[in-house]
DRENZA-989841 format. One record per residue: residue number from 1; x, y, z of N, C-alpha, C in turn; chain; residue in three letters. Coordinates in nm, 3 decimals. Each point is the difference from the previous one (the first is absolute). Layout:
N
<n: NUM&n.east: X&n.north: Y&n.up: Z&ca.east: X&ca.north: Y&ca.up: Z&c.east: X&c.north: Y&c.up: Z&chain: A&res: Ala>
...
% end
This chain:
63
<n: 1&n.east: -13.503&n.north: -10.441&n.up: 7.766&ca.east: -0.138&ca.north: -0.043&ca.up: -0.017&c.east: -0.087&c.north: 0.073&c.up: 0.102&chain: A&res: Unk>
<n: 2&n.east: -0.133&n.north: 0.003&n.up: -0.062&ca.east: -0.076&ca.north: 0.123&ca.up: 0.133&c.east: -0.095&c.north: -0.116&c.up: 0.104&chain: A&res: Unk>
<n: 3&n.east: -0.019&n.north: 0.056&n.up: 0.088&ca.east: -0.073&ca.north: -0.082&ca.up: 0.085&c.east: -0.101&c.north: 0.060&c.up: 0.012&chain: A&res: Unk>
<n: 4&n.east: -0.121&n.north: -0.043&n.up: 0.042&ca.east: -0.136&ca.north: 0.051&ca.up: 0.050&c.east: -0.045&c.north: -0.042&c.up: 0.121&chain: A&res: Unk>
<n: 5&n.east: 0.000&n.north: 0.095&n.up: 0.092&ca.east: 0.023&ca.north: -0.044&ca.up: 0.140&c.east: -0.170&c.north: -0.054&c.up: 0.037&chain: A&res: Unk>
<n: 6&n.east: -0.076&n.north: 0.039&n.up: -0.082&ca.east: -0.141&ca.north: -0.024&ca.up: 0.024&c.east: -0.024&c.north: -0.150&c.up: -0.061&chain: A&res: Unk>
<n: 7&n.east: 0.081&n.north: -0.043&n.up: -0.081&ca.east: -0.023&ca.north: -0.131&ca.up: -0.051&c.east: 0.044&c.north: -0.114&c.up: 0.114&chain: A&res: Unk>
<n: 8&n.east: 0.170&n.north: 0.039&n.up: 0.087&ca.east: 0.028&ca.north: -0.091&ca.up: 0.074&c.east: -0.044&c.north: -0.010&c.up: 0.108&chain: A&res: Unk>
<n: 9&n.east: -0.092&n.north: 0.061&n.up: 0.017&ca.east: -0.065&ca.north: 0.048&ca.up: 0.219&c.east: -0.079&c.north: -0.133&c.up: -0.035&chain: A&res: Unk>
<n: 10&n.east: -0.043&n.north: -0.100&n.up: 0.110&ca.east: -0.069&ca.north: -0.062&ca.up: -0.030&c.east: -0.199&c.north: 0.078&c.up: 0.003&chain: A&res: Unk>
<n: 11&n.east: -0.060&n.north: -0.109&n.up: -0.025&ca.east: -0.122&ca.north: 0.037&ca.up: -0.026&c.east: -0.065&c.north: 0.034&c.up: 0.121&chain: A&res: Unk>
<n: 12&n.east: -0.068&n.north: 0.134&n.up: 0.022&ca.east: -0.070&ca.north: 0.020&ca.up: 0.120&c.east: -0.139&c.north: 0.042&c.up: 0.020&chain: A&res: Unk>
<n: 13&n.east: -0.030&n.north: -0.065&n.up: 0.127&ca.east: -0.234&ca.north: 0.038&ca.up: -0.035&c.east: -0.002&c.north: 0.062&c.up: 0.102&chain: A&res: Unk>
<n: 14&n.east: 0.013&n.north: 0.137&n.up: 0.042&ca.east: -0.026&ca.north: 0.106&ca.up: 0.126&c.east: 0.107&c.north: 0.002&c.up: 0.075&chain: A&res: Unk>
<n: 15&n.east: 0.057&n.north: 0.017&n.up: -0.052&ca.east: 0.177&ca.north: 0.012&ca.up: 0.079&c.east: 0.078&c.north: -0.142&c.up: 0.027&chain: A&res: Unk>
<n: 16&n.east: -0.070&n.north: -0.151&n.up: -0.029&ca.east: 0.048&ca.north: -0.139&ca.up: 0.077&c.east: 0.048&c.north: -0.071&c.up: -0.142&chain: A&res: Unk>
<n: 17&n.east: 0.080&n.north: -0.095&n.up: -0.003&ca.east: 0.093&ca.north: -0.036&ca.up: -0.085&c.east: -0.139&c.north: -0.114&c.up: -0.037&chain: A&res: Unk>
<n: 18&n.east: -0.049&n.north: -0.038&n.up: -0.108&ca.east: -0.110&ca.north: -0.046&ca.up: -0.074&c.east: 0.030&c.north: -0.196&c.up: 0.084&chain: A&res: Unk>
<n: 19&n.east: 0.108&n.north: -0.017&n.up: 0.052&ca.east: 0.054&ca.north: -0.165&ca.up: -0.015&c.east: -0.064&c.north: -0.002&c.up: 0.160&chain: A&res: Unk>
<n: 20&n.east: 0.041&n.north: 0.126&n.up: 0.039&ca.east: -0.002&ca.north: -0.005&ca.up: 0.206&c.east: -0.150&c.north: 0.017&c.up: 0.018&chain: A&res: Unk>
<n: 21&n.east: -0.084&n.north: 0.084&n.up: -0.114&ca.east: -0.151&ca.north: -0.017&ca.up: 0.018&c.east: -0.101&c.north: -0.143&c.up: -0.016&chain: A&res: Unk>
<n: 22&n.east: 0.083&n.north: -0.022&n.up: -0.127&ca.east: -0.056&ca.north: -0.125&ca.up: -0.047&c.east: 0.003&c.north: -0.089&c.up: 0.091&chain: A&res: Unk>
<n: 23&n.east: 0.124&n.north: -0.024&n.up: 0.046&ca.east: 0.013&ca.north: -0.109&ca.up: 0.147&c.east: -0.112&c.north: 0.031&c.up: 0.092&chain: A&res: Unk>
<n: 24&n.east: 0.019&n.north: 0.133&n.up: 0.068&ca.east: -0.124&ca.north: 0.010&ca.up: 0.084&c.east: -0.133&c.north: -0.054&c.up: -0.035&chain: A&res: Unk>
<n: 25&n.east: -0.075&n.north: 0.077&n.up: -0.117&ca.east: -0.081&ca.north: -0.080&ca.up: -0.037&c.east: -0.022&c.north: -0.116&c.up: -0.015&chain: A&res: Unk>
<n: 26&n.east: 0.073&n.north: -0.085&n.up: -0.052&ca.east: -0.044&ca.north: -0.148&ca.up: 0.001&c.east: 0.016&c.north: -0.071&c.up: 0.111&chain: A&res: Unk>
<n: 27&n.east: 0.122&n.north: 0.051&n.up: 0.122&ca.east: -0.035&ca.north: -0.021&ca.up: 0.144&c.east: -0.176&c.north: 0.002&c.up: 0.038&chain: A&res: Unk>
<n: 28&n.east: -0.025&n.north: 0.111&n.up: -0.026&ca.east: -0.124&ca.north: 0.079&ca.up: -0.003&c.east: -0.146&c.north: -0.149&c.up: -0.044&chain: A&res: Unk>
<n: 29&n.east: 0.037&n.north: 0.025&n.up: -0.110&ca.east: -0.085&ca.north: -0.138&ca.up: -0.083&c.east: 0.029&c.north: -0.143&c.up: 0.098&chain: A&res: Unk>
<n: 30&n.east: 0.127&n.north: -0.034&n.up: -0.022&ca.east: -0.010&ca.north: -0.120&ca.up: 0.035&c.east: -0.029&c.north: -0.032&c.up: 0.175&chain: A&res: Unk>
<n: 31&n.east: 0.044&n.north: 0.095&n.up: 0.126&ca.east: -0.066&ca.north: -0.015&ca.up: 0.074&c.east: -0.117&c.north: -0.003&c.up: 0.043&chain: A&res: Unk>
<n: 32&n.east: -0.126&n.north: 0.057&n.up: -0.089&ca.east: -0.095&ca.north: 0.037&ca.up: -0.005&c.east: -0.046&c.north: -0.185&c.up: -0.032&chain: A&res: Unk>
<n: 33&n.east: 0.002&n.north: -0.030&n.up: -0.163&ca.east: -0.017&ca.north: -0.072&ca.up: 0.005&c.east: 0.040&c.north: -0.194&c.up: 0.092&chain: A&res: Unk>
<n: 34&n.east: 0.097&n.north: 0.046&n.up: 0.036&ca.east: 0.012&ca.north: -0.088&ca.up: 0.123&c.east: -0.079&c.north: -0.038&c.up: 0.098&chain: A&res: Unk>
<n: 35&n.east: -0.005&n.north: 0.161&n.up: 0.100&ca.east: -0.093&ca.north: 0.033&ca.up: 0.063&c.east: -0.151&c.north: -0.114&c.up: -0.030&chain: A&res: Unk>
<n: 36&n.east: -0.027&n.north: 0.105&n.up: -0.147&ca.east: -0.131&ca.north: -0.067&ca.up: -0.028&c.east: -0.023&c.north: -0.165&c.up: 0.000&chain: A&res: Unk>
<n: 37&n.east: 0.080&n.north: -0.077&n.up: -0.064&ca.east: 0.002&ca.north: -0.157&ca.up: 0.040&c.east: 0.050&c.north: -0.069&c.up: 0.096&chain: A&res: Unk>
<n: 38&n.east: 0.023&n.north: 0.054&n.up: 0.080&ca.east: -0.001&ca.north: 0.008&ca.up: 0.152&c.east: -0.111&c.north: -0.012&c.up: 0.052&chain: A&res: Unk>
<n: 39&n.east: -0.048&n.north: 0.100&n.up: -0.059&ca.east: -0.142&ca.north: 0.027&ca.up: 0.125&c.east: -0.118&c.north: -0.061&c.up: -0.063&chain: A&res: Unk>
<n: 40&n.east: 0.017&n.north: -0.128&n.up: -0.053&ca.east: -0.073&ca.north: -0.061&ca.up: -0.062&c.east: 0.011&c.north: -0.134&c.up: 0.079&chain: A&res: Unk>
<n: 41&n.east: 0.147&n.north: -0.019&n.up: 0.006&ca.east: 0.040&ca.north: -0.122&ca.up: 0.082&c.east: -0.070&c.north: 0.000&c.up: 0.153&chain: A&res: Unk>
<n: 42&n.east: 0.089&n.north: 0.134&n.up: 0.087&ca.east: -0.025&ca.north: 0.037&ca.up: 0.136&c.east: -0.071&c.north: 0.116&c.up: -0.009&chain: A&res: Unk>
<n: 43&n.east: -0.035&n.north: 0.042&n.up: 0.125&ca.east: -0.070&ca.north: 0.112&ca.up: 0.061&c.east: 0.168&c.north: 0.125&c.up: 0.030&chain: A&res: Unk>
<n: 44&n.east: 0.016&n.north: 0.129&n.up: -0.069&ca.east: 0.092&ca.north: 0.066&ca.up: 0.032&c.east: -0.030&c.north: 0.118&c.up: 0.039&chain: A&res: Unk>
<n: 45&n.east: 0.064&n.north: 0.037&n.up: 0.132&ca.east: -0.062&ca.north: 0.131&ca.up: 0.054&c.east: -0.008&c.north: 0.151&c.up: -0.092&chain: A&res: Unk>
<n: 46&n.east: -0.062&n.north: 0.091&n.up: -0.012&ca.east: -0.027&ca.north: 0.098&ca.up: -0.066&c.east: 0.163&c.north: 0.067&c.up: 0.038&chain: A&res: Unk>
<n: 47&n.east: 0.048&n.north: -0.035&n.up: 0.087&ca.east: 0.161&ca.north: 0.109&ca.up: 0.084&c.east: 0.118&c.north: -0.094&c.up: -0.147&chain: A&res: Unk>
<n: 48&n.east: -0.003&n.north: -0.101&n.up: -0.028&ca.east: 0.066&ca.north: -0.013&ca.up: -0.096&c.east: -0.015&c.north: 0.063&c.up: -0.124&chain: A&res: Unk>
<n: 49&n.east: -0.137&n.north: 0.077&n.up: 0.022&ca.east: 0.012&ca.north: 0.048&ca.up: -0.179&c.east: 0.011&c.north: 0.155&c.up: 0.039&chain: A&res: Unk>
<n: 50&n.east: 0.004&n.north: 0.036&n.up: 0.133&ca.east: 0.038&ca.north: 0.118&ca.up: 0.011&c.east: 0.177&c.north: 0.016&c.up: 0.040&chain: A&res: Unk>
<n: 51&n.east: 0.042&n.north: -0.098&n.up: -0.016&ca.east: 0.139&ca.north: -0.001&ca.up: 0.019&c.east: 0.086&c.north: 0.006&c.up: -0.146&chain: A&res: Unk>
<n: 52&n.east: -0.098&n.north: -0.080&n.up: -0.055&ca.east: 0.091&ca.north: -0.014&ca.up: -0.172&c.east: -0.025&c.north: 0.133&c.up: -0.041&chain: A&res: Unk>
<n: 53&n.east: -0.124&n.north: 0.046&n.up: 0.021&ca.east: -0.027&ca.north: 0.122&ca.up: -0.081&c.east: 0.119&c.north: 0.129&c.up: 0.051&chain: A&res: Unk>
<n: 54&n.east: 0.019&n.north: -0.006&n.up: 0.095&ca.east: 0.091&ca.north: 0.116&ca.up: 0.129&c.east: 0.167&c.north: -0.037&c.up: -0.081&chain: A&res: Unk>
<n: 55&n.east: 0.004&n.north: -0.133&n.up: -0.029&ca.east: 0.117&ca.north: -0.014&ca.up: -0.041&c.east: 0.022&c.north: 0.035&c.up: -0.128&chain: A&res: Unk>
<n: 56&n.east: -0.077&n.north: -0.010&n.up: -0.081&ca.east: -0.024&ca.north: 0.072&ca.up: -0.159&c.east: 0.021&c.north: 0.131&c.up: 0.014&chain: A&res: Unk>
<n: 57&n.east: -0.061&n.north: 0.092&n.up: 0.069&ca.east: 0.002&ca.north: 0.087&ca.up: -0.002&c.east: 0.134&c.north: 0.081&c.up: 0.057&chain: A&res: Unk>
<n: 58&n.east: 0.067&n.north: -0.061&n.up: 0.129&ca.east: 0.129&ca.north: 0.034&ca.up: 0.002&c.east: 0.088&c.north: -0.023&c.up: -0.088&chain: A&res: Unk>
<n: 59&n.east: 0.016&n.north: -0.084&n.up: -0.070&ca.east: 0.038&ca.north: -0.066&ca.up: -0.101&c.east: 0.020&c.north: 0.110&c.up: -0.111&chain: A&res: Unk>
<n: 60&n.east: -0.097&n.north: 0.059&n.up: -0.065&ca.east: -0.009&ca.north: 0.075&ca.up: -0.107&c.east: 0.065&c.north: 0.124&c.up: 0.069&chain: A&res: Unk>
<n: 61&n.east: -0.044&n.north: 0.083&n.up: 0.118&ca.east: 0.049&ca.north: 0.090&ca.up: 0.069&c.east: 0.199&c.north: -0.025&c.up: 0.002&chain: A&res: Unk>
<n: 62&n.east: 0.026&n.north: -0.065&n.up: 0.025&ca.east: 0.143&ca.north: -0.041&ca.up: 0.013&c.east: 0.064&c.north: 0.026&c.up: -0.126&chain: A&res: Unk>
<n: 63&n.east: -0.110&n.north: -0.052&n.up: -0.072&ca.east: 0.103&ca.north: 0.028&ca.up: -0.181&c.east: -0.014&c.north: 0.138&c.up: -0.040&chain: A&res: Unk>
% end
């Protein structure tokens, strides 16, 4: 039987496996929105949203 090696690779968006992006992103989303009803409750320093963002971004860098 023939195989098609392009059929079994999994699915990829710029070199990253489509499942390991997706995760990031909705990390992405859902800390954001956290964040945001948070800061509805309390007062949160601007260094927390420069920390999530630093971590997103290593994040994607890593994959």
């Amino acid at each position: 039987m023939r195989s098609y090696k392009s059929i079994e690779r999994p699915a990829q968006v710029l070199g990253m496996n489509i499942q390991d992006l997706g995760l990031v992103v909705g990390l992405f989303i859902g800390s954001v929105l956290l964040l945001g009803f948070l800061g509805m409750a309390i007062r949160i320093p601007r260094l927390v949203y420069l920390v999530v963002i630093l971590t997103e971004l290593a994040l994607l860098f890593a994959l």
